[in-house]
C-alpha positions as CSV (number, residue, x, y, z in Angstrom):
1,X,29.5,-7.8,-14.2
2,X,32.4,-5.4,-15.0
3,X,32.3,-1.7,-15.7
4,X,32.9,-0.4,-19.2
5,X,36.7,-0.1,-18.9
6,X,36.7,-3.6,-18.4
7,X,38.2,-5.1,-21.7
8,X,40.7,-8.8,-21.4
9,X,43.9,-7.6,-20.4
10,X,45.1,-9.8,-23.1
11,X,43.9,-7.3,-25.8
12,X,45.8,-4.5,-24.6
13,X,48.6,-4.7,-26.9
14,X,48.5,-3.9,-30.7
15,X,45.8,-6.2,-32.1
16,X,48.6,-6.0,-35.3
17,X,50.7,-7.7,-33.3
18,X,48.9,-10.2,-31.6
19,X,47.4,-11.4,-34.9
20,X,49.4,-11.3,-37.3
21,X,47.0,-13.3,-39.9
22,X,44.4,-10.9,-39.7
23,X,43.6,-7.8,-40.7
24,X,43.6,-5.3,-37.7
25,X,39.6,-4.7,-38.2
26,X,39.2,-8.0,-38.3
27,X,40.9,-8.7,-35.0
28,X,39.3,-5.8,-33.3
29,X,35.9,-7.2,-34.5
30,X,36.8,-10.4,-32.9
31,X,37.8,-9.0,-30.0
32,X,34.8,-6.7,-29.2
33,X,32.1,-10.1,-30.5
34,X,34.3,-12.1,-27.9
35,X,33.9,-9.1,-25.7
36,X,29.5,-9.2,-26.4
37,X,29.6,-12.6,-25.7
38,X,31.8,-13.0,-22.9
39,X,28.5,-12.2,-20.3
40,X,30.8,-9.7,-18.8
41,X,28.9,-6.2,-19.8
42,X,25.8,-4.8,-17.9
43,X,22.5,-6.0,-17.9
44,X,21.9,-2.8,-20.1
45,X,24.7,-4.5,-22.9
46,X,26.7,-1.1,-23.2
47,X,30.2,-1.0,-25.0
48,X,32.8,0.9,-23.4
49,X,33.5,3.8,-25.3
50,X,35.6,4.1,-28.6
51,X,37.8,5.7,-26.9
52,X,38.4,2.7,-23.8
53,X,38.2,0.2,-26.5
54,X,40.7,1.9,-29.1
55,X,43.5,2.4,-25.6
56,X,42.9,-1.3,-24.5
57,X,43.0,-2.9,-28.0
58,X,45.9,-0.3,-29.2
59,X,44.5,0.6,-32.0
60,X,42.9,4.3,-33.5
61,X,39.6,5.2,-32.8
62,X,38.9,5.6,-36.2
63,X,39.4,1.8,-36.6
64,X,37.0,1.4,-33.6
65,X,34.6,3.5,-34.9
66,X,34.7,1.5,-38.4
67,X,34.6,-1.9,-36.5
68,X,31.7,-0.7,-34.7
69,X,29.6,0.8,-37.9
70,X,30.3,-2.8,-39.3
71,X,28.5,-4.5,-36.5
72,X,25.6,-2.1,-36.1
73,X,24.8,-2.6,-39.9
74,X,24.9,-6.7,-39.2
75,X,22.4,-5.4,-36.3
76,X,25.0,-6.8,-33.8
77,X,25.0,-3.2,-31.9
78,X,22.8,-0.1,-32.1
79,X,23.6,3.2,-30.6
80,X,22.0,5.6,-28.6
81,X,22.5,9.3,-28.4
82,X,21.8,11.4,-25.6
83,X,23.0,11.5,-21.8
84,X,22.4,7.9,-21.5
85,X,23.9,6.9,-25.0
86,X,26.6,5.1,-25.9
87,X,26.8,1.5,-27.5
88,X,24.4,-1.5,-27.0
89,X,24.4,-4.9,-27.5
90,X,21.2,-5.8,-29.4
91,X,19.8,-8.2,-27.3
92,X,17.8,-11.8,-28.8
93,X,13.6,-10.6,-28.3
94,X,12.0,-13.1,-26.6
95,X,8.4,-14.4,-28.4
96,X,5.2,-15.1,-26.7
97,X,3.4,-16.8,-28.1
98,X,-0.7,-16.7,-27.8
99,X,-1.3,-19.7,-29.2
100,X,0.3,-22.0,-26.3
101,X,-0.7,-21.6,-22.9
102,X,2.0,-22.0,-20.7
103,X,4.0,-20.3,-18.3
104,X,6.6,-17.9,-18.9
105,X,9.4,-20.4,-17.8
106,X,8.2,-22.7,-20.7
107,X,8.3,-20.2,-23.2
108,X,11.7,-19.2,-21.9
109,X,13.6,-22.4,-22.3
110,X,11.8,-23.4,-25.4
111,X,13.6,-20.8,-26.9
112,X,17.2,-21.5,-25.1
113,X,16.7,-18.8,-22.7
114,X,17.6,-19.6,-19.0
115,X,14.2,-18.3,-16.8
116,X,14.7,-16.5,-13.4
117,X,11.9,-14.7,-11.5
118,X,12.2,-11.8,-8.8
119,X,9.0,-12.1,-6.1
120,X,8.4,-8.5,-5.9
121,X,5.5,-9.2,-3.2
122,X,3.1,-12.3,-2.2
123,X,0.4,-11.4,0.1
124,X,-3.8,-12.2,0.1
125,X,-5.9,-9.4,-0.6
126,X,-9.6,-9.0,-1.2
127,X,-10.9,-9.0,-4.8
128,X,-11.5,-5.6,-6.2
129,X,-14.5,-5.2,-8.2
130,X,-12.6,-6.2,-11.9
131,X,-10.9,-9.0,-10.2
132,X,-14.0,-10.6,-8.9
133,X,-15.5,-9.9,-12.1
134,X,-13.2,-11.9,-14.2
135,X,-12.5,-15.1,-11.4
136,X,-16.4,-15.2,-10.6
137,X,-16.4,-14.3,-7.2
138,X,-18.1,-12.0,-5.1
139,X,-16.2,-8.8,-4.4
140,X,-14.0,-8.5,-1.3
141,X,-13.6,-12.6,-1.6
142,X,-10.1,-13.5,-0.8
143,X,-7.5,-13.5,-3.3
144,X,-3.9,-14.1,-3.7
145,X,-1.8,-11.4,-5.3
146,X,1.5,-12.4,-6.7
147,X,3.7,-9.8,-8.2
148,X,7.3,-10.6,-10.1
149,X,9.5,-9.6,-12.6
150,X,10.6,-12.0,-14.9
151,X,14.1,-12.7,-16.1
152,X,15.1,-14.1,-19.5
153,X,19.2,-15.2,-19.2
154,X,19.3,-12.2,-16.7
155,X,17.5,-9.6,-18.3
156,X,13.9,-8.4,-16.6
157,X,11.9,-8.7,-19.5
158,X,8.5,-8.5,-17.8
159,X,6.7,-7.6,-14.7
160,X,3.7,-9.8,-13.3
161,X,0.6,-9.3,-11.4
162,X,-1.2,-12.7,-11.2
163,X,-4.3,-13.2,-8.6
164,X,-5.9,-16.3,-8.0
165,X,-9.1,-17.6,-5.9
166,X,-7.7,-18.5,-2.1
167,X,-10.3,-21.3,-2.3
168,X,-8.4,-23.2,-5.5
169,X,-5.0,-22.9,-4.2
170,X,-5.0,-23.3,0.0
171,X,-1.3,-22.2,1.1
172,X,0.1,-21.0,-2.1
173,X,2.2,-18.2,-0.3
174,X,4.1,-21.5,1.3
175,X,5.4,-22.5,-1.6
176,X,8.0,-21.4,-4.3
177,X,7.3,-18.9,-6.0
178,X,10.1,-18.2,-8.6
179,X,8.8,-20.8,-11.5
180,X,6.0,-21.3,-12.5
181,X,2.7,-20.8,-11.0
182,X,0.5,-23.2,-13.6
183,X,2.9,-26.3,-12.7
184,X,2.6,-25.7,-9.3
185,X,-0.9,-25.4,-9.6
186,X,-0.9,-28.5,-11.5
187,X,1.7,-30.8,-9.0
188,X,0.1,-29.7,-5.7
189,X,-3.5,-28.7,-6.5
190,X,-4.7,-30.4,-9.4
191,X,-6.0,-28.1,-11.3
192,X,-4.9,-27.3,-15.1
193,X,-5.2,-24.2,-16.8
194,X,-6.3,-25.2,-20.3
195,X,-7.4,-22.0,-22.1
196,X,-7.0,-18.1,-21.7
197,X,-8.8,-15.2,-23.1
198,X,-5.5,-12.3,-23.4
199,X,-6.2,-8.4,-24.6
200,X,-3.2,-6.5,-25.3
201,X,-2.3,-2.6,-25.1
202,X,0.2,-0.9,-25.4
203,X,0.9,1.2,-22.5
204,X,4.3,3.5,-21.6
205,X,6.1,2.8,-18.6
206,X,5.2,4.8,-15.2
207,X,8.0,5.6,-12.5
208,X,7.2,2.5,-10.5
209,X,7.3,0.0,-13.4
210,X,10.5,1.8,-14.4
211,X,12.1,1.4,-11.5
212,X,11.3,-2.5,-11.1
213,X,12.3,-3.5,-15.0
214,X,15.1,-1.5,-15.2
215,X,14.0,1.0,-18.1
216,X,13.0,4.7,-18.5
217,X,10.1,6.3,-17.3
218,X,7.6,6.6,-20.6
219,X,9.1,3.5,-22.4
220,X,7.2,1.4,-24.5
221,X,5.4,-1.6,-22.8
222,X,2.8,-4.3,-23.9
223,X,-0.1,-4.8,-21.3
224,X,-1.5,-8.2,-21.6
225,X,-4.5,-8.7,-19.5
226,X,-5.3,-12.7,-19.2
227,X,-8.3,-15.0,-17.4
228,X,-7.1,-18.4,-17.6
229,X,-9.6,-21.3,-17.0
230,X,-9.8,-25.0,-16.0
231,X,-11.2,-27.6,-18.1
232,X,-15.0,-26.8,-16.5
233,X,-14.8,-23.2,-17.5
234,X,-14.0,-22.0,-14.4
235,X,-11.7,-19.0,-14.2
236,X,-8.4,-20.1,-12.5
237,X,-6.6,-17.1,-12.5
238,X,-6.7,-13.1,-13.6
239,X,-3.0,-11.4,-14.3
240,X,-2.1,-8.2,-15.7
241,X,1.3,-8.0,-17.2
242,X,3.8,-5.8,-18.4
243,X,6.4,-6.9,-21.3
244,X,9.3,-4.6,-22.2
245,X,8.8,-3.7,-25.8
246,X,12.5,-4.2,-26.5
247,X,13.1,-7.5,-24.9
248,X,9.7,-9.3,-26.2
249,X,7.8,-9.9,-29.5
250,X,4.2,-11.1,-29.3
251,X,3.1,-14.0,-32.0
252,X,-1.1,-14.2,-32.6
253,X,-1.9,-16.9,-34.5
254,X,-4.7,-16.6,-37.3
255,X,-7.3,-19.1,-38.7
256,X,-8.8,-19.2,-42.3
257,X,-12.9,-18.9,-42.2
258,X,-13.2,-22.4,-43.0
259,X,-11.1,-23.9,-39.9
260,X,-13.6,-21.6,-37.7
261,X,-16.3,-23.3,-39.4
262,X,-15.2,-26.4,-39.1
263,X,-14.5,-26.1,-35.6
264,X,-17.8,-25.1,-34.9
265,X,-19.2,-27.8,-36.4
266,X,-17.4,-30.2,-34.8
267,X,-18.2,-28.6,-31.4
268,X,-22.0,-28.5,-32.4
269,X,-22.1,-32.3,-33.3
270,X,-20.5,-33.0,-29.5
């Protein structure tokens, strides 16, 4: 990671001179997309200035400021006034999808992202009276709670609260923790998650969730509250999680009436 001044030496001549085929916008384009994509900037995506970007290319601001109104229109950058404004990199959204059950790791590199998880804490706990509610057990029963933020190529996009039954998972605080939980489950317990019931809200981000995903306090989140159960019904797991608004984009899928009828059907005949 490198701090905003931090532009390839090898730009700080005249971009005129360096290319002489191109147009100097051109070359200053090419140089600041070679620039987004180098994996150098923050995990926030900001620019340096017009100003640090006009000295180390050699070029006006004006032609900066050109360059970079080109690239916000292509939605390459947007800007942000303010104290903490300045220039941003418009991140890829990542989509979840409601339709698949699977963890977020799966979703992830489905969609060419490289997962990474952050165990904020691992510890058992007893159930609460909503969590015993939702897993079927009696309340003060031993749970495990399991709380991470999830990385997407680097960026936390979301941050994770997953508790599971004690009794359907003996010494899951022994093992890794930073994939996925339903493969785990799967490899050294044998049990499979094969349905989910997920309610959504959106909620704004409080000090504490803030502070762990790396945003503003009052920032737009999606709650997504999730039972997940076995193939006998049983309820596997209960999770309440937190998506960033501006790293994720939720996908519901929707049936005709006739498909629900004919599903019924077929599930009253067996």
């Amino acid at each position: 990671m490198v701090n905003a001044m931090t532009v390839s030496r090898a730009g700080a001549g005249s971009v005129a001179r360096i290319d002489n085929g191109r147009t100097i916008r051109d070359t200053v384009e090419r140089r600041i997309r070679e620039l987004i994509s180098s994996g150098q900037l923050g995990e926030d995506g900001r620019l340096p200035t017009e100003r640090e970007l006009a000295e180390r290319l050699g070029v006006s601001r004006t032609t900066v400021r050109q360059v970079l109104d080109q690239l916000e229109h292509a939605g390459s950058v947007h800007r942000r006034r303010g104290r903490t404004g300045g220039t941003f990199v418009t991140r890829d959204r990542v989509d979840i999808d409601f339709g698949y059950l699977a963890g977020i790791p799966a979703y992830l590199r489905a969609q060419g992202f490289r997962p990474g998880a952050h165990v904020v804490s691992a510890r058992m706990i007893p159930a609460d009276r909503t969590t015993a509610g939702a897993l079927r057990i009696r309340t003060g029963a031993l749970v495990y709670e399991v709380i991470r933020v999830r990385l997407a190529d680097e960026i936390r996009i979301s941050l994770e609260n997953a508790r599971i039954p004690v009794a359907r998972a003996p010494g899951l605080l022994a093992q890794p923790l930073n994939d996925s939980i339903y493969e785990l489950l799967i490899e050294r317990y044998g049990v499979t998650c094969v349905k989910a019931v997920e309610r959504m809200v959106a909620v704004q981000a409080d000090a504490g969730q803030a502070e762990l995903l790396g945003i503003k306090v009052g920032d737009p989140l999606m709650a997504i509250e999730r039972v997940a159960y076995d193939a006998g019904e049983q309820p596997v797991e209960y999770s309440t999680d937190l998506f960033r608004g501006d790293r994720t984009r939720v996908i519901a899928w929707a049936h005709g009436a006739d498909q629900v009828r004919n599903a019924g059907a077929r599930k009253s005949r067996a």
